[in-house]
C-alpha positions in Angstrom: 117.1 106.1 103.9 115.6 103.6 100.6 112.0 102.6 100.2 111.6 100.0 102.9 112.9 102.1 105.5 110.9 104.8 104.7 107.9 102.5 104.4 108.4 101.3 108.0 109.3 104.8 109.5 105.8 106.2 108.0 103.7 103.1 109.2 105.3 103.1 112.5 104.9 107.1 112.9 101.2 106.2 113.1 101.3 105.1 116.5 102.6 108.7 117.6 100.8 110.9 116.1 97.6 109.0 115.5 95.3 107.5 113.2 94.6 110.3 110.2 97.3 112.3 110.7 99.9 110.9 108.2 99.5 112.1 105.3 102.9 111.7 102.7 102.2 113.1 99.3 103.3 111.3 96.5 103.7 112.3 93.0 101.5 110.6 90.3 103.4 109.7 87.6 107.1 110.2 88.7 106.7 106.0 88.4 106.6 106.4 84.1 109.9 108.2 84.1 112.2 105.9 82.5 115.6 106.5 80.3 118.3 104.1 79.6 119.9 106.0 82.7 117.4 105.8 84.7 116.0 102.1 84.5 113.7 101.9 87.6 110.7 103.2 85.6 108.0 101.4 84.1 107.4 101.3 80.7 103.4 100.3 80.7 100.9 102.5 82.2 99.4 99.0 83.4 102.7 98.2 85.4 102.7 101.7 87.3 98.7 101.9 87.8 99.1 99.0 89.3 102.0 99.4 91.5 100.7 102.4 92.9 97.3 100.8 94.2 99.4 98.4 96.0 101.0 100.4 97.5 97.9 103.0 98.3 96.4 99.6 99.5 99.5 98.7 101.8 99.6 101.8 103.3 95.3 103.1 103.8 95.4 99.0 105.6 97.5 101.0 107.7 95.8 103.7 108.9 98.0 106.2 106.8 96.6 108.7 104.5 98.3 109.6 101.4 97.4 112.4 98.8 99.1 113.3 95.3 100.3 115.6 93.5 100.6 115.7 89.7 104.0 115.0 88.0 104.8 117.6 85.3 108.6 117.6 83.9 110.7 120.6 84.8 113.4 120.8 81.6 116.1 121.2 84.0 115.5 119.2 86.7 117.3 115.8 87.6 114.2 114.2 85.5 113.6 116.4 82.9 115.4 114.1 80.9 112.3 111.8 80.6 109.3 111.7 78.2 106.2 112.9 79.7 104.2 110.1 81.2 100.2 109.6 79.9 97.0 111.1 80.1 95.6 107.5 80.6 98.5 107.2 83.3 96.9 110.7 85.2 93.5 110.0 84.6 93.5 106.5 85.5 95.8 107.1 88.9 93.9 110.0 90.2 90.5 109.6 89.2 89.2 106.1 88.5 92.5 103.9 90.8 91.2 101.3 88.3 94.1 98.7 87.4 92.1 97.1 84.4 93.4 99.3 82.0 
């Protein structure tokens, strides 16, 4: 479906099933994982913190909801391949959603 398409599809769903009852969970720090295979990730902590609040922003302007989930690498899964992402990447997302790092 790609990102933009599923950006519309959970924006638009809002005006079926109402305001506070959409409510996609994303996982924090999936946005760190990075390998020369896998180039989409980003490589500073300041990069992803901040991508992420946009796009918290974008979609809360919105009357969606989301909620998170904690990353943690699985050895044999599709991304086990990466490094682990930060503590300052965790904290920061799911505590403070400070940018200024």
């Amino acid at each position: 479906m790609g990102r933009d398409e599923w950006i519309r599809r959970t924006v638009e769903v809002v005006k079926v099933l109402g305001v506070g009852n959409v409510s996609p969970n994303f996982v924090a720090g999936i946005e760190m994982a990075y390998s020369p295979d896998f180039p989409y990730g980003f490589r500073r902590v300041k990069d992803a913190v901040k991508s992420t609040a946009e796009g918290i922003e974008y979609l809360v302007l919105r009357d969606v909801t989301p909620k998170f989930d904690t990353w943690g690498l699985e050895p044999r899964s599709w991304f086990g391949f990466t490094e682990r992402h930060s503590l300052r990447l965790s904290i920061t997302s799911n505590f403070t959603g400070s940018t200024g790092i």
